[in-house]
DOKOLLUM-101601 format. One record per residue (C-alpha): residue in three letters; residue number from 1; z negated, x negated, y negated. Coordinates in Angstrom, 3 decimals. Layout:
DOKOLLUM-101601
   r   k       up     east    north
 ALA NUM        Z        X        Y
...
//
This chain:
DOKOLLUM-101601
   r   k       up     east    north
 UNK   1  243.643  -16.506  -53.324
 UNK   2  246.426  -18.267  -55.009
 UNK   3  245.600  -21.502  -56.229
 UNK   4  249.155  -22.720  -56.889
 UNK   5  252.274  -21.297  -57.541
 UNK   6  254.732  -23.558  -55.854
 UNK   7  258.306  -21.785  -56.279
 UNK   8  258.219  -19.237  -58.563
 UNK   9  261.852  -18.157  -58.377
 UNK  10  261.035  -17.138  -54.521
 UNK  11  259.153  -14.104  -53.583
 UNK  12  257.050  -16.982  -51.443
 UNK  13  257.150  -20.358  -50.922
 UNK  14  256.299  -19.721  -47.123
 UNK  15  253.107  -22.399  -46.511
 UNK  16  252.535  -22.593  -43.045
 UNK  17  250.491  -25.531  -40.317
 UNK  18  247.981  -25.964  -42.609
 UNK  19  245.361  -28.690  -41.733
 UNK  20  242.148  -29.961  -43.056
 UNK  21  242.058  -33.161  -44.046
 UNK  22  240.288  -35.566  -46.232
 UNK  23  238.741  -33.203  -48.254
 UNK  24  241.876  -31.716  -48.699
 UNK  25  244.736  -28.893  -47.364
 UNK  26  248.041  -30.585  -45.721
 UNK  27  250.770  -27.663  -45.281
 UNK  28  254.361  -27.518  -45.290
 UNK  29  255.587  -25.027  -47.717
 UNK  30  259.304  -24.521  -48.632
 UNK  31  261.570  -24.472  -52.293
 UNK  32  264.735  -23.457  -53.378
 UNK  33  265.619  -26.849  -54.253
 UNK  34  263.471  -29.151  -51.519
 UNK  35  263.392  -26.823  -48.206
 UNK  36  260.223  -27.300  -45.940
 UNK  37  258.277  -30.415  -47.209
 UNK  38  254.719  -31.378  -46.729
 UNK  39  252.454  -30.385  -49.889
 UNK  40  248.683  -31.312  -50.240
 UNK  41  246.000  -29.490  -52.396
 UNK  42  242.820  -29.613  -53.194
 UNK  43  241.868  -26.294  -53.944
 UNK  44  242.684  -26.659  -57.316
 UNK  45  246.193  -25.864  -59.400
 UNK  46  246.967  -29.652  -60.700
 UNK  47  246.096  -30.781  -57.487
 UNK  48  248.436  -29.042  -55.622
 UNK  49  251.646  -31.209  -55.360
 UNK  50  254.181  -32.754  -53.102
 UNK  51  252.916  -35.476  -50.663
 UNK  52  256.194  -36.743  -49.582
 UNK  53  259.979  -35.195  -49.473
 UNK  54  261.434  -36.339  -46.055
 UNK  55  264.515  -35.247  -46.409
 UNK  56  266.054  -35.270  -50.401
 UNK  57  267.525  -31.854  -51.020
 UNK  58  267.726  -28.764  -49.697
 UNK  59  267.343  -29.357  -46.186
 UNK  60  263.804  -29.229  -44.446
 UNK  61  262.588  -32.571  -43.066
 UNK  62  258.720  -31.554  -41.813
 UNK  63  260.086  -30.596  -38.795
 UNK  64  256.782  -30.284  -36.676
 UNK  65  252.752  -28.933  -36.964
 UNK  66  250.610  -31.403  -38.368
 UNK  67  247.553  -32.653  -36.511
 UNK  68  243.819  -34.045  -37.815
 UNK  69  243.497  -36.504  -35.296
 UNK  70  240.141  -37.879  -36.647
 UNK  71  238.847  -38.687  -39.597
 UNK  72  241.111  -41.527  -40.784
 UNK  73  244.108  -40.090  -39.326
 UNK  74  246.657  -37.355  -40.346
 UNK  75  249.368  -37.240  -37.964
 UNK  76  252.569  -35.899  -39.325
 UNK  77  256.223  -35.177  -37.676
 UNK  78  259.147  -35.254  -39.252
 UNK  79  263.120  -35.776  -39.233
 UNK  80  265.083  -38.175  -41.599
 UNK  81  268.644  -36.806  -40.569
 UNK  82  270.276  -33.186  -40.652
 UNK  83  271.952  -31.945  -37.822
 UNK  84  272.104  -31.780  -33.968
 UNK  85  271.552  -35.845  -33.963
//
């Protein structure tokens, strides 16, 4: 079921390591403009969005799977620099 669609110039937007949490779905999903970022929905078209851009631009910064680790926590890795660094 699509409940959101997030790049409509792609064929896909590619959401992957999606996670449960809050009441709430945590994936990373990819755009021609962004690259991989973490998005957050709630099942619902407006409230699918953007949670945070970790890198600005193109380039992907949600580098790793995310992990529920209980019920107050969302843990979430991720790369502020480009390159081999």
């Amino acid at each position: 079921m699509l409940v959101a669609d997030i790049e409509p110039s792609l064929p896909s937007s590619a959401p992957d390591r999606l996670v449960a949490y809050d009441g709430r779905a945590w994936f990373r999903a990819s755009t021609a403009d962004r690259g991989g970022e973490l998005w957050v929905s709630d099942g619902s078209p407006a409230g699918t969005r953007l949670a945070v851009e970790f890198v600005a631009g193109i380039d992907s910064g949600f580098a790793e799977p995310l992990v529920a680790l209980n019920a107050n926590q969302l843990l979430v890795a991720a790369r502020d620099t480009i390159g081999d660094a």
